[in-house]
Backbone as ProteinMPNN parsed JSONL, in Angstrom:
{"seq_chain_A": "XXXXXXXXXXXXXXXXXXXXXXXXXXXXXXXXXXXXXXXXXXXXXXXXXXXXXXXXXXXXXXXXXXXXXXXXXXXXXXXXXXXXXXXXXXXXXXXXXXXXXXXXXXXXXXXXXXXXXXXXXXXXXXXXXXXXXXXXXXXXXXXXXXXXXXXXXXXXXXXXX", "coords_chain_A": {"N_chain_A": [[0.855, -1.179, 0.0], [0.198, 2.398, -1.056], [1.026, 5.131, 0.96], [0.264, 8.962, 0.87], [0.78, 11.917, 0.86], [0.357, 15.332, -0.927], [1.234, 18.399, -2.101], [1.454, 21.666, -3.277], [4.172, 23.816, -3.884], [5.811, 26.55, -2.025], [8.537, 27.713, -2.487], [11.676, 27.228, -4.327], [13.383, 24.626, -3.613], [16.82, 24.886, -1.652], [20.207, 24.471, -3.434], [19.394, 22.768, -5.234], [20.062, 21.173, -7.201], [22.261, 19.612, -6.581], [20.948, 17.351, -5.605], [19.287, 13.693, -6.472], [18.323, 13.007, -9.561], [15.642, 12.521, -12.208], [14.102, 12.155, -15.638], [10.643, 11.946, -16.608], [7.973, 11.013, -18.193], [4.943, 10.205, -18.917], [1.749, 8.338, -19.277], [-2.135, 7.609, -19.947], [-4.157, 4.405, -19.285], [-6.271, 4.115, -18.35], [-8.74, 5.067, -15.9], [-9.967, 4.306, -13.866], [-9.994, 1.557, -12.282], [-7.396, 3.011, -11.808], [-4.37, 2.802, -14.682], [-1.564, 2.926, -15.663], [0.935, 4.557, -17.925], [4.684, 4.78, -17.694], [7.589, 6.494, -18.221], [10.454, 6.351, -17.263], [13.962, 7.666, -17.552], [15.333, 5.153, -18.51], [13.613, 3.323, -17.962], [11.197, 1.3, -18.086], [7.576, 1.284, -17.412], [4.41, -0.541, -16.292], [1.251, 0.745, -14.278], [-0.515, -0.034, -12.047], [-2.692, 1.481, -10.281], [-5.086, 1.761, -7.314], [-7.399, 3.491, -5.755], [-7.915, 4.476, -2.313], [-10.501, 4.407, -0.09], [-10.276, 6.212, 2.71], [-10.436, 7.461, 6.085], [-8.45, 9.311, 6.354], [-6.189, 11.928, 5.812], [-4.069, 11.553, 4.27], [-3.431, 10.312, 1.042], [-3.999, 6.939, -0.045], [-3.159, 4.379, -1.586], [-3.648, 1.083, -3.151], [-0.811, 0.013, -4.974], [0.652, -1.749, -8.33], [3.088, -2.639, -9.871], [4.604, -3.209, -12.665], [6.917, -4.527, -15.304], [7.719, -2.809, -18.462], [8.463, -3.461, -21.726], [10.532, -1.793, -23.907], [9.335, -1.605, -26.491], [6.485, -2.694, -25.612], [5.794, -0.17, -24.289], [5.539, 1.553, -26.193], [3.569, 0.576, -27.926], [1.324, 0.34, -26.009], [1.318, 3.315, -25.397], [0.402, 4.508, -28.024], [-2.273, 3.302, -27.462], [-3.285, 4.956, -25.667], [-5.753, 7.399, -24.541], [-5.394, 9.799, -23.047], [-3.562, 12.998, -22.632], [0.571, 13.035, -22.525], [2.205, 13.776, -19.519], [4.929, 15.445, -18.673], [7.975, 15.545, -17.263], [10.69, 16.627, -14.477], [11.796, 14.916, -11.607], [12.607, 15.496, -8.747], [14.425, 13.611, -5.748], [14.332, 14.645, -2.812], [16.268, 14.104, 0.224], [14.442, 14.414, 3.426], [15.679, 14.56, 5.97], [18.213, 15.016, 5.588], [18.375, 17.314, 3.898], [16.899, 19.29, 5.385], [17.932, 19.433, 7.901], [17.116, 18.308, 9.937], [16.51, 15.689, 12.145], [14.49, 14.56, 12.897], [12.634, 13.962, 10.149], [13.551, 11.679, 10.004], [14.032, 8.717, 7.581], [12.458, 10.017, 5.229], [11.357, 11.083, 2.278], [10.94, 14.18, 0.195], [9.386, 14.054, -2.873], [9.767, 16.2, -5.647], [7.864, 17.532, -8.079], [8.717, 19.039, -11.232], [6.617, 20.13, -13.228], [6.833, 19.945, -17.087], [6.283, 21.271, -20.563], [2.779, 21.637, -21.357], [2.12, 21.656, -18.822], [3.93, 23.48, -17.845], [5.69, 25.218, -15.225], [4.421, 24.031, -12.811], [4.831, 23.153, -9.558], [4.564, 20.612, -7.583], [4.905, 18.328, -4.917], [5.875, 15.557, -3.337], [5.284, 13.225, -0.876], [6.275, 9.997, 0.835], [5.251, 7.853, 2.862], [5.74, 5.41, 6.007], [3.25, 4.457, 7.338], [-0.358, 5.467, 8.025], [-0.602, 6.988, 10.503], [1.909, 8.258, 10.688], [1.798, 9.883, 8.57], [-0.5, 11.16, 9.282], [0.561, 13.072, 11.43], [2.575, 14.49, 10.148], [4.846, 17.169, 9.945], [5.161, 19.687, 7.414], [8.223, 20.697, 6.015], [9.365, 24.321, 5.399], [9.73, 24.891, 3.225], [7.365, 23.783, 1.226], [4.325, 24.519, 0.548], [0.775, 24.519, -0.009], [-1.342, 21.442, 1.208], [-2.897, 19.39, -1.07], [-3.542, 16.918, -1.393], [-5.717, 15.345, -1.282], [-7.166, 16.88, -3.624], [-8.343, 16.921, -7.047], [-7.763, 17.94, -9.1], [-4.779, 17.835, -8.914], [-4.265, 15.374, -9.722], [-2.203, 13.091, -11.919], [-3.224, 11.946, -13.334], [-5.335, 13.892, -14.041], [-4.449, 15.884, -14.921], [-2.984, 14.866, -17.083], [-5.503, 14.356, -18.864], [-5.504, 16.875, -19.627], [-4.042, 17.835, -21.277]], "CA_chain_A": [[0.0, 0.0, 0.0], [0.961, 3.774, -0.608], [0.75, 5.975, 1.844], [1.262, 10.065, 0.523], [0.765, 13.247, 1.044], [0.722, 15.623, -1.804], [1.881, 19.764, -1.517], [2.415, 22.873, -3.732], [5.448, 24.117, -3.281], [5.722, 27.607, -2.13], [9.411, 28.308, -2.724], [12.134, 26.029, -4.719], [14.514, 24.748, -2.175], [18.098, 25.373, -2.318], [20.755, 23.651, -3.949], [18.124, 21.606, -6.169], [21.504, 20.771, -8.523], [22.615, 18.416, -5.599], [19.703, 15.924, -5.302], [19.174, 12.902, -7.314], [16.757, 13.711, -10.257], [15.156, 11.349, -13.366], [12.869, 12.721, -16.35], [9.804, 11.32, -16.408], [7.021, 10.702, -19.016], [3.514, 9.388, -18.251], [0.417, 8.653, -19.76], [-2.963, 6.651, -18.417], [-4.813, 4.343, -20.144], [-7.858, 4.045, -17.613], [-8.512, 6.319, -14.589], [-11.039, 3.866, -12.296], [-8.407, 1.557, -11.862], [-5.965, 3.663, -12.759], [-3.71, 2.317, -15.221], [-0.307, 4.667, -16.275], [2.573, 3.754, -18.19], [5.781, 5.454, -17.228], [9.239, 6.485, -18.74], [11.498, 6.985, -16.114], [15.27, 7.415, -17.927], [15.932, 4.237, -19.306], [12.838, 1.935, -17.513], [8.769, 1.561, -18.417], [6.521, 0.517, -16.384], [2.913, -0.39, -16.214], [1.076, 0.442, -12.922], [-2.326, -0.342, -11.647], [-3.186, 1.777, -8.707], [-6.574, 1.496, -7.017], [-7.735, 4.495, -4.531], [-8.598, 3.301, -0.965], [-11.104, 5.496, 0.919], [-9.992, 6.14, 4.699], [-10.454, 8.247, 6.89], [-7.103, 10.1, 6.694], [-5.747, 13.228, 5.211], [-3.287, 11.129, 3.104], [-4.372, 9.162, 0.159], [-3.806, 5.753, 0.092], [-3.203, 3.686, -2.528], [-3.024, -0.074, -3.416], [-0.609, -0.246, -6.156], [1.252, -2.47, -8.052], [3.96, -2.514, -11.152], [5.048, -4.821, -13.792], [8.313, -3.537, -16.124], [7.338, -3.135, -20.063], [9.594, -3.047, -22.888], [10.593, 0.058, -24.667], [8.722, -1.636, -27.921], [5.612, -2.614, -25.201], [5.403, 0.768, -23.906], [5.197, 2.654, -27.125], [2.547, 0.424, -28.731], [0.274, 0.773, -25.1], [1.193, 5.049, -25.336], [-0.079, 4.743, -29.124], [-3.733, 3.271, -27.098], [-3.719, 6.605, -24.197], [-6.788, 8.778, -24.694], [-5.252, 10.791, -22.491], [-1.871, 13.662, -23.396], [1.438, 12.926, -21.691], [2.73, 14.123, -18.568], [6.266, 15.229, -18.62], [8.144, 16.489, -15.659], [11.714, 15.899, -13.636], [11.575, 14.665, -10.455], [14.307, 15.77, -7.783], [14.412, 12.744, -4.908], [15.4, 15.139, -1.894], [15.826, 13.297, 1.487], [14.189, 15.6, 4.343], [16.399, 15.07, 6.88], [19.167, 15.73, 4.967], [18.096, 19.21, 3.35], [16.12, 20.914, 6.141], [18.976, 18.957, 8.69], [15.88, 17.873, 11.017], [16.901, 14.243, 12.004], [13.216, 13.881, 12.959], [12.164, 13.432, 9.274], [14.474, 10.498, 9.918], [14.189, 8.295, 6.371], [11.11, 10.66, 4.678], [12.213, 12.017, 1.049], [10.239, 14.743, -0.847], [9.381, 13.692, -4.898], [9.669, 17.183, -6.415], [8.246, 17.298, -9.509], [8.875, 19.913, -11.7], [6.78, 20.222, -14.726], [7.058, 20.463, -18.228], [5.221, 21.382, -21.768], [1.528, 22.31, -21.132], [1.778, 22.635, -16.924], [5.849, 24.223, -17.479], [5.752, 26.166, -14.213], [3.566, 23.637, -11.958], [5.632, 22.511, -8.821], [3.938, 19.45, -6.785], [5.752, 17.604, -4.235], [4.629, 14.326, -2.693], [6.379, 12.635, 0.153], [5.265, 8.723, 1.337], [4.927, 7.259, 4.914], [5.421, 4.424, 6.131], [2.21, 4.016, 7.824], [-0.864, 6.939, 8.302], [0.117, 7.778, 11.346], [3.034, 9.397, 10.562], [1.391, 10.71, 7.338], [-1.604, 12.593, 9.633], [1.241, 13.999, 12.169], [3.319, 15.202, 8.975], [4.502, 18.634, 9.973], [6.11, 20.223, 6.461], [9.551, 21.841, 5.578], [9.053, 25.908, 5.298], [9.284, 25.588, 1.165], [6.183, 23.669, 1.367], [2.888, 24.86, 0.491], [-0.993, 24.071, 0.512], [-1.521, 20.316, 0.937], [-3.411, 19.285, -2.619], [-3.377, 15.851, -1.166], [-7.342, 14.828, -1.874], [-7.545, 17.637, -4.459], [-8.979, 16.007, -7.722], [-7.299, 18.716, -10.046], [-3.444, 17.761, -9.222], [-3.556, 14.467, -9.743], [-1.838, 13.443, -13.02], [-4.141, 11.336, -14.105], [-6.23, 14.634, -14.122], [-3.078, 16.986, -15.763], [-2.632, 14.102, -18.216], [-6.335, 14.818, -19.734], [-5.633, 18.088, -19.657], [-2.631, 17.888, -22.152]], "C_chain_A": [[0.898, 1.239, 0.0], [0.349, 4.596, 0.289], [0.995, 7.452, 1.642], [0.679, 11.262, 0.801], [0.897, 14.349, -0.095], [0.756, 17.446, -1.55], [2.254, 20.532, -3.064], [3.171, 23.125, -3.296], [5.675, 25.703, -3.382], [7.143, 28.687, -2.519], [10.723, 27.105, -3.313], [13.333, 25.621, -3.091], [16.075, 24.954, -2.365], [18.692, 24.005, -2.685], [20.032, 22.783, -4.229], [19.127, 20.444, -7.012], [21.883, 19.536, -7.911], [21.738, 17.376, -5.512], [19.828, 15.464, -6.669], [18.184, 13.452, -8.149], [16.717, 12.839, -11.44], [14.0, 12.345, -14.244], [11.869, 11.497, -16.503], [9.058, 11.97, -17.45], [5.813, 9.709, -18.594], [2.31, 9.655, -19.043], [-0.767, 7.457, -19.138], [-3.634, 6.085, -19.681], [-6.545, 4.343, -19.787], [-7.66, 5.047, -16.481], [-9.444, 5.386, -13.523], [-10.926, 2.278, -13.085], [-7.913, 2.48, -12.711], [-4.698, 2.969, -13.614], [-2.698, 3.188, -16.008], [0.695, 3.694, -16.601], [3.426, 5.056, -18.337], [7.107, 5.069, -18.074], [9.607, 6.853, -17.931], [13.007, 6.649, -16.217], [14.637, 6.065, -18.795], [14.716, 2.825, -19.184], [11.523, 2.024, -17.909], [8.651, 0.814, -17.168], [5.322, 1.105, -16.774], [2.56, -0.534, -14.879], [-0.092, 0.697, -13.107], [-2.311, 0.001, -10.264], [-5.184, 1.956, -8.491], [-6.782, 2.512, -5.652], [-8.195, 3.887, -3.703], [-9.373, 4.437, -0.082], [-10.8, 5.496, 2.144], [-10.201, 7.263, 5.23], [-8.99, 8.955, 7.659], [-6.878, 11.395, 6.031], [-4.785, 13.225, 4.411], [-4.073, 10.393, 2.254], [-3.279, 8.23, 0.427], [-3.894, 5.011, -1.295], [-3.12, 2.264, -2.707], [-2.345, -0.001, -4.513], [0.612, -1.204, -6.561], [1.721, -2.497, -9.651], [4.798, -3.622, -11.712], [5.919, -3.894, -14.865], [7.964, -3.967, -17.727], [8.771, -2.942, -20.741], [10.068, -2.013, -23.346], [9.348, -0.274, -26.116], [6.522, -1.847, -27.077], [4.861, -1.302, -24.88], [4.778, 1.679, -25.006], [3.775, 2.272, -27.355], [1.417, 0.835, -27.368], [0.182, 2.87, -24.985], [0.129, 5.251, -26.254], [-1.975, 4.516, -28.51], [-4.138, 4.38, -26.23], [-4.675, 7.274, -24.949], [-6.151, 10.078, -24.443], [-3.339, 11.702, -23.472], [-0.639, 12.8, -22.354], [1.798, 13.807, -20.998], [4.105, 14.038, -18.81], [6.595, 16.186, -17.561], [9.76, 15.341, -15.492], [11.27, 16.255, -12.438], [12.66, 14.703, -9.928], [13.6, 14.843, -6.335], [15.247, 14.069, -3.982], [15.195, 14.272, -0.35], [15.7, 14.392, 2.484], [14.906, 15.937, 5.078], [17.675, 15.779, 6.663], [19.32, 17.063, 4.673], [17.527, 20.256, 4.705], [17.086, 20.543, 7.696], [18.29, 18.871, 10.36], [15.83, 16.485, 10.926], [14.898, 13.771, 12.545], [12.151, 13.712, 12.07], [12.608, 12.112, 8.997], [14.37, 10.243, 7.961], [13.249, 9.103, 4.98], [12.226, 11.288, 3.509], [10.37, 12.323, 0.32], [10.486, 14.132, -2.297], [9.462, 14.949, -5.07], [9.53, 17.113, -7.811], [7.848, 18.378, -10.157], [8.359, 19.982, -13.121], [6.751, 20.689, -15.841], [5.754, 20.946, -19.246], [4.178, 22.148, -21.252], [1.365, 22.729, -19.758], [3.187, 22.61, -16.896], [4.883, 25.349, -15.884], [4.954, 25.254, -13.111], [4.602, 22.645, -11.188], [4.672, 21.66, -7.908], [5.268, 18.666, -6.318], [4.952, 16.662, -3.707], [5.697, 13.668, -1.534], [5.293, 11.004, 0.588], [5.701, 8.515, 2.481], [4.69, 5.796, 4.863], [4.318, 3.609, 6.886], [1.354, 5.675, 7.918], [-0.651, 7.659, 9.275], [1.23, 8.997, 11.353], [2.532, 10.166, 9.591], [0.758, 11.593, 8.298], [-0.681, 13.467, 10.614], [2.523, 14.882, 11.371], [3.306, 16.544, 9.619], [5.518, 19.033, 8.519], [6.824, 20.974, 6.475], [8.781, 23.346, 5.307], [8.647, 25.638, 3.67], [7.943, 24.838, 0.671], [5.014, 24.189, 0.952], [1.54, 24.625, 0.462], [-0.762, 22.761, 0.256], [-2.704, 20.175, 0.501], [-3.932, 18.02, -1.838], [-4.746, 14.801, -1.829], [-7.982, 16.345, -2.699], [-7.629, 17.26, -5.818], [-7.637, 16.549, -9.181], [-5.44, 18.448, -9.989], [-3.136, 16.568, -9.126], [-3.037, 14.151, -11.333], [-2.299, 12.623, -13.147], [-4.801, 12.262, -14.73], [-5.443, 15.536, -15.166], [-2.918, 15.928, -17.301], [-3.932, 14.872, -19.546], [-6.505, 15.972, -19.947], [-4.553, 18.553, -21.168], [-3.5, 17.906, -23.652]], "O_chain_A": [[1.935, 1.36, 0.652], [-0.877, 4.711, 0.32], [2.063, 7.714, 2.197], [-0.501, 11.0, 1.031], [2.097, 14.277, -0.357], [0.111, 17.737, -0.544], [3.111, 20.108, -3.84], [3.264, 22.809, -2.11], [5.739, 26.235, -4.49], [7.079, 29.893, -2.757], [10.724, 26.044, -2.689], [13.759, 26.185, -2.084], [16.416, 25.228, -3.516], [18.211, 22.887, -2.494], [19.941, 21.849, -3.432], [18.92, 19.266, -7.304], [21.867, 18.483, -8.548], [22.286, 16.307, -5.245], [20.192, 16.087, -7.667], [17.311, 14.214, -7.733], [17.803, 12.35, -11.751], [13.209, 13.106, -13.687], [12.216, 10.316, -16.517], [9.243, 13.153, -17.736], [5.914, 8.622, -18.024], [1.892, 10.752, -19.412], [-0.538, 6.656, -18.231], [-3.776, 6.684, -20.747], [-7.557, 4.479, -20.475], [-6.636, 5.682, -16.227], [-9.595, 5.811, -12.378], [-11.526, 1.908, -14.094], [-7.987, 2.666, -13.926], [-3.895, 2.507, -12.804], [-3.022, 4.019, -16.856], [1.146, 2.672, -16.086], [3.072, 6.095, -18.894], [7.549, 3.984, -18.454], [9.147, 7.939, -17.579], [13.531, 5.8, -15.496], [13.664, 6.074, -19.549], [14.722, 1.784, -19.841], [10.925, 3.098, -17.98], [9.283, 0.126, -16.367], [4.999, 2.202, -17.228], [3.054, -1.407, -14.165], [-0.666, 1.378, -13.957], [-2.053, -0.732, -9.309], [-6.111, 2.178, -9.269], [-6.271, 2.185, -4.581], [-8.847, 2.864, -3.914], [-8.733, 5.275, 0.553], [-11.188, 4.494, 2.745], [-10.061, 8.212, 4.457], [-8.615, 9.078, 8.825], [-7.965, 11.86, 5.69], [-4.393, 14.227, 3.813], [-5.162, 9.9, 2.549], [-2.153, 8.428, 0.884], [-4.874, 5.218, -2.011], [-2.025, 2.011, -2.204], [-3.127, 0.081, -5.461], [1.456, -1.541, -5.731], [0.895, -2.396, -10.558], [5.425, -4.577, -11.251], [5.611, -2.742, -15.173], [7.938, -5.123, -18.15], [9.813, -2.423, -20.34], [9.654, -1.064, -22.68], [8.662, 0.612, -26.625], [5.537, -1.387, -27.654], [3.653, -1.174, -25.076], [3.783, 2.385, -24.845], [2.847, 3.059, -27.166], [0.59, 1.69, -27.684], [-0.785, 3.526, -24.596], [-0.889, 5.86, -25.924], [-2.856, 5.272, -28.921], [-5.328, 4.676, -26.113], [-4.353, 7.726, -26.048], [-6.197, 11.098, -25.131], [-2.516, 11.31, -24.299], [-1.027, 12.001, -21.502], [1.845, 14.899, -21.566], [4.635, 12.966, -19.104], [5.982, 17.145, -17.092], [10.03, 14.214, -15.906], [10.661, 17.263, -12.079], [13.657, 14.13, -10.368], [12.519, 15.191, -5.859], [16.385, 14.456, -4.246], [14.1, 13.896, 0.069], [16.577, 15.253, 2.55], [15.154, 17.127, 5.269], [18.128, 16.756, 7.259], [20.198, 17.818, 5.091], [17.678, 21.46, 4.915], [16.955, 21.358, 8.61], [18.732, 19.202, 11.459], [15.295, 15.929, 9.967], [14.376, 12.663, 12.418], [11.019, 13.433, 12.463], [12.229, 11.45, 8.031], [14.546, 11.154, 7.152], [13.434, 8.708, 3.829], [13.358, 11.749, 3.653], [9.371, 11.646, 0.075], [11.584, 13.802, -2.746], [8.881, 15.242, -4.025], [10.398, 16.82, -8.633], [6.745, 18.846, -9.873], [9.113, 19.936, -14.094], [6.639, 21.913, -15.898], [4.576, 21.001, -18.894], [4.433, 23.229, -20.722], [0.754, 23.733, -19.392], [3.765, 21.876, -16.095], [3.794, 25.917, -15.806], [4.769, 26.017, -12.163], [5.136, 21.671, -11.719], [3.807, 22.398, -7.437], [6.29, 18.427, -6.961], [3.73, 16.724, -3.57], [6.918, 13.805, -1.618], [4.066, 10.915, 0.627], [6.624, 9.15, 2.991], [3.931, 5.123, 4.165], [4.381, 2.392, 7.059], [1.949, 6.752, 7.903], [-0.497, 8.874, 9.153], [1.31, 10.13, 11.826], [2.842, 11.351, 9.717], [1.206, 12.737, 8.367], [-1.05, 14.637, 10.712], [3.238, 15.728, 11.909], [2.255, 17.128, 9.882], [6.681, 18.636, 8.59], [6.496, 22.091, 6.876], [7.587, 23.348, 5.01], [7.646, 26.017, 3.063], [7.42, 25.319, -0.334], [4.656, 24.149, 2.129], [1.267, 24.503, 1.656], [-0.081, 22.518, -0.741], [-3.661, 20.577, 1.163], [-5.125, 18.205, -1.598], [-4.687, 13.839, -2.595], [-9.082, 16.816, -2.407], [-6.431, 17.182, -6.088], [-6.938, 15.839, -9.903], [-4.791, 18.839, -10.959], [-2.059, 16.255, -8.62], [-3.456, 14.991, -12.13], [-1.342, 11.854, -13.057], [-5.088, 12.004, -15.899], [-5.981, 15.822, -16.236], [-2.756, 16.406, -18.424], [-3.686, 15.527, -20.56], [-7.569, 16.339, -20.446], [-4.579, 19.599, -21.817], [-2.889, 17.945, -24.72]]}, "name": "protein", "num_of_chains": 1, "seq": "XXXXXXXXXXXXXXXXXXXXXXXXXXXXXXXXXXXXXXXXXXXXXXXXXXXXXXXXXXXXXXXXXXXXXXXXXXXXXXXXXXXXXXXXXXXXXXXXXXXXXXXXXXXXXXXXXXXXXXXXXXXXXXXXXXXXXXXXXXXXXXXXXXXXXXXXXXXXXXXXX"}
């Protein structure tokens, strides 16, 4: 299960240059299951996530991924209704950057994206259980948690493309 949290970001954070980072490509072929196939560098993937209603303030996800081809991926892109999602993602680890050992293992996704939403910063961070997700307090560069907001998920940005 995922466990996440999802956040505008109200200011970039520093030294961005330093963190790990991957371009990313995405498109969906269903939205209820969700079904997305992903370029990430050099790997595909097909994933089937399934929303879980709870009574939290994170979403929840069941999901679960199987690795396509480069020749699988294209021909399933060529079936997408939907546009592609493009965006890099900067892996920052919390404790590391904001040097607060009580994010212990927690890393922000930053994803930064491209083409039709150039300028749209979303961050997502996961938990290893809700607990820690609902006592989440966020880094300063932070901004409004999106988290169960319908409009930033990229399933939703995809059909927007």
């Amino acid at each position: 299960m995922e466990i996440e949290r999802k956040y505008l970001v109200s200011h970039m954070p520093d030294d961005l240059n330093l963190y790990e980072h991957i371009e990313i490509e995405q498109a969906y072929l269903c939205s209820s299951p969700t079904l997305r196939i992903r370029r990430m560098g050099d790997s595909y993937i097909l994933t089937v996530k399934e929303r879980l209603q709870l009574n939290s303030s994170a979403i929840h996800n069941r999901e679960e991924e199987f690795s396509l081809s480069p020749q699988s991926y294209q021909t399933l892109l060529s079936k997408c209704d939907s546009g592609i999602v493009s965006k890099t993602r900067y892996r920052i680890p919390l404790s590391q950057q904001t040097g607060n050992p009580e994010y212990g293992n927690l890393v922000a996704e930053l994803d930064v994206f491209h083409g039709r939403h150039d300028g749209l910063l979303l961050v997502e961070v996961e938990f290893p259980d809700t607990l820690c997700a609902n006592n989440f307090i966020p880094p300063e560069w932070f901004g409004e948690d999106v988290s169960n907001e319908p409009c930033y998920r990229n399933s939703f940005l995809a059909s927007m493309s």
